[in-house]
N, C-alpha and C positions, 0 to 999 in steps of 0.2 A: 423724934421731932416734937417741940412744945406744941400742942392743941391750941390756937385762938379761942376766947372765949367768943358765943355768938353775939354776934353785931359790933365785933371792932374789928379793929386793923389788923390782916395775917401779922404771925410773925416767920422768922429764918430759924431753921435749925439751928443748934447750938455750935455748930462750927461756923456759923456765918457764908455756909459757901449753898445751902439748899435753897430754894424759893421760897419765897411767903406762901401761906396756904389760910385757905380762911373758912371759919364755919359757915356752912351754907344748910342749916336745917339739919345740922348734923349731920353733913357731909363735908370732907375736907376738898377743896377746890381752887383751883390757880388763881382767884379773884372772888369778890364777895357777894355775886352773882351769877344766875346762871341764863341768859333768853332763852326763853322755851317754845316762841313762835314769832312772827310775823303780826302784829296787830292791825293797823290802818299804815292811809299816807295820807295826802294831801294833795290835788292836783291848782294848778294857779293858770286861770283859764282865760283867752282872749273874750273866748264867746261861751259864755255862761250860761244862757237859757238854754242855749245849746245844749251843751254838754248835760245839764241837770238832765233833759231829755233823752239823752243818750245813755247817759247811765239807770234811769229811773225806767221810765218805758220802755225800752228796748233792750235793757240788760238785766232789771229786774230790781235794782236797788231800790229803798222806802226812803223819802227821805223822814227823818229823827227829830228834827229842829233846823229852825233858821234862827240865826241871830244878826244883828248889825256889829261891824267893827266898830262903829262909831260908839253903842252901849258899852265898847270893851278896854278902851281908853280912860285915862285919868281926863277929866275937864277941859285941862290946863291944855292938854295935846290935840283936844277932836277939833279945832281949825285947820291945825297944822295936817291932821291925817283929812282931813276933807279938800285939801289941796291938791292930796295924792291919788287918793284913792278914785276910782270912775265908780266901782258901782260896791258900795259897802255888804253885803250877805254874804254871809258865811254860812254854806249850806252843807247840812250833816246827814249824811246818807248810811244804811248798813242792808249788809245782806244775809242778816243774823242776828242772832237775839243783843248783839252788842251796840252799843247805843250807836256810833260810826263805824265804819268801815273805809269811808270815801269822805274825806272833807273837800268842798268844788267851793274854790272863790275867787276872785278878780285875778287877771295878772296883776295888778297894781296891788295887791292883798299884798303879793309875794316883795314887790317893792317896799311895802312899811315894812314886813315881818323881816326886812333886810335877806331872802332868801337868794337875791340877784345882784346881793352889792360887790361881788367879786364878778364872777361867772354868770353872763347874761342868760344863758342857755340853765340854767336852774329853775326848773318848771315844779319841780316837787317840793310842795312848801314844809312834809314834812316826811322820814321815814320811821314806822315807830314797832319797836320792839316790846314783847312782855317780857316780865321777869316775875315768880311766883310769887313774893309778900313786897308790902311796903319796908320792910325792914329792907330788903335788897334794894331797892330805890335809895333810902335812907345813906344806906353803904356805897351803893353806884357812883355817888356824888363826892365823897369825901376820896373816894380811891381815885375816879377820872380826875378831880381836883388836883390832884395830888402826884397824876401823871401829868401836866399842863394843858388838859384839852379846856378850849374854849366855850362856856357855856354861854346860854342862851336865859330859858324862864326856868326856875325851880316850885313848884308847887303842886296846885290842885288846881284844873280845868273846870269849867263849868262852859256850856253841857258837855255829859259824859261823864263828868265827876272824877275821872283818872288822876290819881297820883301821878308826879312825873318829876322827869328832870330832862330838859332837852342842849344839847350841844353838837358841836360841828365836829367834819370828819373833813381828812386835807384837801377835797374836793369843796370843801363850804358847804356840804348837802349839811341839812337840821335833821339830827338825829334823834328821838325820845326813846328813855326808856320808859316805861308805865307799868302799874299795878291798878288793878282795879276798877274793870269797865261797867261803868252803867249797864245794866240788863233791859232792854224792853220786852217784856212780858204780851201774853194773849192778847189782850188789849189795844196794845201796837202805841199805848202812852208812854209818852218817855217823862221822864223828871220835870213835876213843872218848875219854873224859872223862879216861884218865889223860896225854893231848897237850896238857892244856886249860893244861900249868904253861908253853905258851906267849902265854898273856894277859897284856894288860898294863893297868894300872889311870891311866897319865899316859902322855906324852907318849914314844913312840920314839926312841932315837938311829937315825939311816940309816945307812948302809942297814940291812939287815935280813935273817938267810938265808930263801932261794925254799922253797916250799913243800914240794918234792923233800928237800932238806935239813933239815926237820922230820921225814919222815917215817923219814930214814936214822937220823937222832939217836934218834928211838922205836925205831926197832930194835934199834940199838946199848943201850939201856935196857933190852933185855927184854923193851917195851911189845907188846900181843897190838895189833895195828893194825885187826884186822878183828873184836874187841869191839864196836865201837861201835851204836848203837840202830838196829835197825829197826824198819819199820814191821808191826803183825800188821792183814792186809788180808784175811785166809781169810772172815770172814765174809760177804763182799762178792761175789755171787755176778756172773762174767764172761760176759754173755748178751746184748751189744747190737753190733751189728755198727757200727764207726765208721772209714769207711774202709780197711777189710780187716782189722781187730785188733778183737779181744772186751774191750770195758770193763764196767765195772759199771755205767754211766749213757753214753747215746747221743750224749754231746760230751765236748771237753777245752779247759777254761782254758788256751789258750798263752802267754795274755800278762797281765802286771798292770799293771792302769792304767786310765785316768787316775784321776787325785785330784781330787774334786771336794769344796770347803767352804763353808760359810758364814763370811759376816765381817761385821761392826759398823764396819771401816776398812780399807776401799776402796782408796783414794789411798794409806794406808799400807804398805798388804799389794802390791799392783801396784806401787809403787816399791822394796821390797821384794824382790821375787824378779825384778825386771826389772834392777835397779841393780845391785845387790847379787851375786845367785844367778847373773843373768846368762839368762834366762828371756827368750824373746824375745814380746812384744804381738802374738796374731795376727789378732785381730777380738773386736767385741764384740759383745752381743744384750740387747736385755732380753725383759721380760716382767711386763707390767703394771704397765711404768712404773720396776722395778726392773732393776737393772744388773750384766749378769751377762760376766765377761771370760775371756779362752781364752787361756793362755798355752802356748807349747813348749818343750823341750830338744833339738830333732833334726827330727826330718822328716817325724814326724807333727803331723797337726792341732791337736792338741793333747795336753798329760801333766797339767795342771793350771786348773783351773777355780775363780775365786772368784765366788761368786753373792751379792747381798744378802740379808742373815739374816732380812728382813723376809718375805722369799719362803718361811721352812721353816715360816711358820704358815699362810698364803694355801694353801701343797701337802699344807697337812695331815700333812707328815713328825714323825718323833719329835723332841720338844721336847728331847730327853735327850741328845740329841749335836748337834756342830755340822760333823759330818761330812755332806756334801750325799748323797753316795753314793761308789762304791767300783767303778772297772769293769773288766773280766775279759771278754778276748777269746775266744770259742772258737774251732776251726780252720776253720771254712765258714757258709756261710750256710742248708746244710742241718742241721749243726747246733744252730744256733741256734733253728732251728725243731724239731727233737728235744727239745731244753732245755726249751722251753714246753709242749709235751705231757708230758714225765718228770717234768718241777716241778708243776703242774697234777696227775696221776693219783698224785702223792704226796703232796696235800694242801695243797699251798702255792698261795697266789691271789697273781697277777702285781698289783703295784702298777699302776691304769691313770691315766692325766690328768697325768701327766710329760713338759710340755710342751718340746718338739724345741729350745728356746731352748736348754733347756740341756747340752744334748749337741750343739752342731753338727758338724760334721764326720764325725758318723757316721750311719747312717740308719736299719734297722731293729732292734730293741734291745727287748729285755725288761728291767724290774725287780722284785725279790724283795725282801723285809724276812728280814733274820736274828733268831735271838731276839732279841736285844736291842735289834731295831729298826733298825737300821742299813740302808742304802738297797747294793744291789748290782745294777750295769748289765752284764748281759752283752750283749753286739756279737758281730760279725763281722768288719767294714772302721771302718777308719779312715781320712781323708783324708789324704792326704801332699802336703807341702808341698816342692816343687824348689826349685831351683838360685838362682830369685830372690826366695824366700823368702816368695809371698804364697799365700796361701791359694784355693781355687776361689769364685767368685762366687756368692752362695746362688741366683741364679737357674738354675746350671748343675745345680745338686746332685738328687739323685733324689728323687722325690716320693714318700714314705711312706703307702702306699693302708691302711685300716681293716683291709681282709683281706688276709693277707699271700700270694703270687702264691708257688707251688709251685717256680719258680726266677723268676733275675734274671736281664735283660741285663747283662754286664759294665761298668765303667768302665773308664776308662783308668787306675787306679791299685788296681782291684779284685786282692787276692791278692797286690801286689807289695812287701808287706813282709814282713820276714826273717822265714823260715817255721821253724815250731816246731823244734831242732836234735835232740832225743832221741828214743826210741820213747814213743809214745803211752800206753803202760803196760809 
């Protein structure tokens, strides 16, 4: 089979009957990228003060930066978006050294951003994947192009700085891919706004100078590098012991993920991020009849989950998104048992009768409603999936008791995923 040179287009074997295969870093691969995780989302919120508070205080998240929609508009359009829009901030939240994690802005945000021009019930303004270089970005675009999917922005963001390219999936959800996230460092400063004149609104020429070399160029500018926004956390008093360090709340979100939605097409949406994305099938479940799939990026059990839409009235979830829920690992399993007493003694009742179908791969798990209804699963363990890529046999899996047991016997895959890299706070 001929080799693609890297950064173009596979080709077919010489008989015309094999697939394209394409260089990925010197790896040959069904497409000219690989996602290697889960990055942020976006949530498009009724009640916004709200939610900033729910996810920042009581879940842990800093917020990054705010910015107005209204600075992020051409001139010509800020009437028209100030028509629509109720409350303009876009507020950038992370629970990690990555500059977001959680974008919280208006429902009306998601109306400019056209995230509800089909499907009212599109609450997630966005879903965003990594992929390891800008080159694979570069490549993502001319291949999805080229399969007819519909795009959306192609550029560089500011804040956060990501490369990207974002387009839709047959459900209308905004998908990004990205390379490249802003770091907030010790300090907890993120990039001030006057670096931001390295955005770009289309598409990159490559290469592109490293990050190091932005920062020389603000210098050489004058630019004050360590303006940029922090977060004010003084009210938040540090009184819970979480593995040798004092937080404000008894766990920490390490990880984001999985995605779990509702969908109306099935067949569509799994050929879709299987074909396509490149998403691999790792088992299915139903529940009462309806059919609910588990896909992966890596080597966990699974990053994303499509469940039938018929199930978010049967669960009794909010009719108002089509977002299934939202899940956020903490660092242990003692943890996560601190979460449900700290969430509990502050007011908040644990969603109960969210049946184990659809979270497999994980075992004991609480869920929470945000203001605006939204479905949030915090875990501990995830399954991980080796070397020949199949998932454990649900009869092997641990059996979830009513009352949850003071500690756990380990498994053989208990704690052995990449452990959180920063300090805890």
């Amino acid at each position: 089979m001929t080799t693609p040179t890297p950064g173009t287009s596979g080709t077919s074997g010489t008989s015309g009957t094999e697939p394209a295969r394409y260089d990925v870093g010197g790896v040959l691969l069904p497409r000219p990228f690989k996602i290697r995780r889960f990055g942020h989302f976006g949530f498009n919120s009724d009640h916004l003060d709200e939610s900033i508070a729910f996810y920042t205080d009581l879940l842990g998240f800093r917020v990054t930066d705010e910015v107005s929609l209204l600075d992020q508009v051409p001139p010509e359009l800020r009437s028209l978006v100030e028509g629509v829009v109720t409350d303009p901030r876009m507020i950038f939240t992370s629970n990690s050294s990555d500059h977001h994690a959680l974008l919280l802005a208006h429902r009306t945000f998601g109306t400019v951003n056209g995230n509800d021009r089909i499907a009212k019930d599109i609450t997630l303004s966005q879903i965003t994947w990594q992929v390891g270089t800008l080159q694979e970005v570069h490549d993502a675009e001319e291949y999805l192009r080229a399969k007819g999917v519909e795009f959306g922005r192609v550029g560089r963001d500011m804040p956060g700085g990501n490369w990207h390219i974002y387009f839709r999936d047959p459900d209308d959800n905004m998908v990004e891919l990205y390379y490249g996230m802003e770091q907030v460092g010790w300090s907890r400063n993120s990039k001030p706004h006057a670096m931001h004149y390295r955005g770009f609104d289309d598409r990159p020429p490559l290469p592109q100078m490293s990050e190091a070399a932005e920062v020389r160029e603000a210098l050489d500018k004058g630019i004050d590098i360590h303006s940029g926004w922090r977060p004010a956390e003084s009210h938040l008093a540090e009184t819970h012991d979480v593995g040798g360090i004092l937080l404000p709340r008894p766990f920490k979100v390490t990880k984001l993920g999985p995605v779990s939605v509702f969908t109306e097409r099935m067949d569509e949406m799994v050929t879709y991020y299987t074909e396509l994305l490149g998403f691999e099938h790792v088992e299915e479940s139903a529940y009462r009849g309806k059919r609910i799939v588990f896909l992966r990026n890596g080597t966990e059990h699974h990053s994303f989950v499509l469940a039938d839409k018929a199930l978010r009235g049967m669960l009794g979830l909010s009719e108002h998104s089509s977002c299934l829920s939202m899940g956020m690992e903490v660092g242990s399993y003692r943890q996560l048992r601190a979460a449900v007493e700290f969430l509990q003694s502050h007011g908040h009742t644990l969603v109960e009768g969210i049946p184990p179908e659809l979270y497999a791969g994980i075992d004991y798990a609480a869920h929470l409603r945000d203001p605006d209804g939204h479905l949030v699963c915090l875990y501990y363990y995830m399954e991980q999936v080796g070397w020949d890529g199949r998932p454990r046999p649900s009869s092997e899996r641990r059996t979830v008791t009513g009352t949850w047991p003071d500690a756990l016997e380990p498994l053989s895959d208990t704690y052995v995923d990449q452990t959180y890299m920063g300090p805890l706070g």
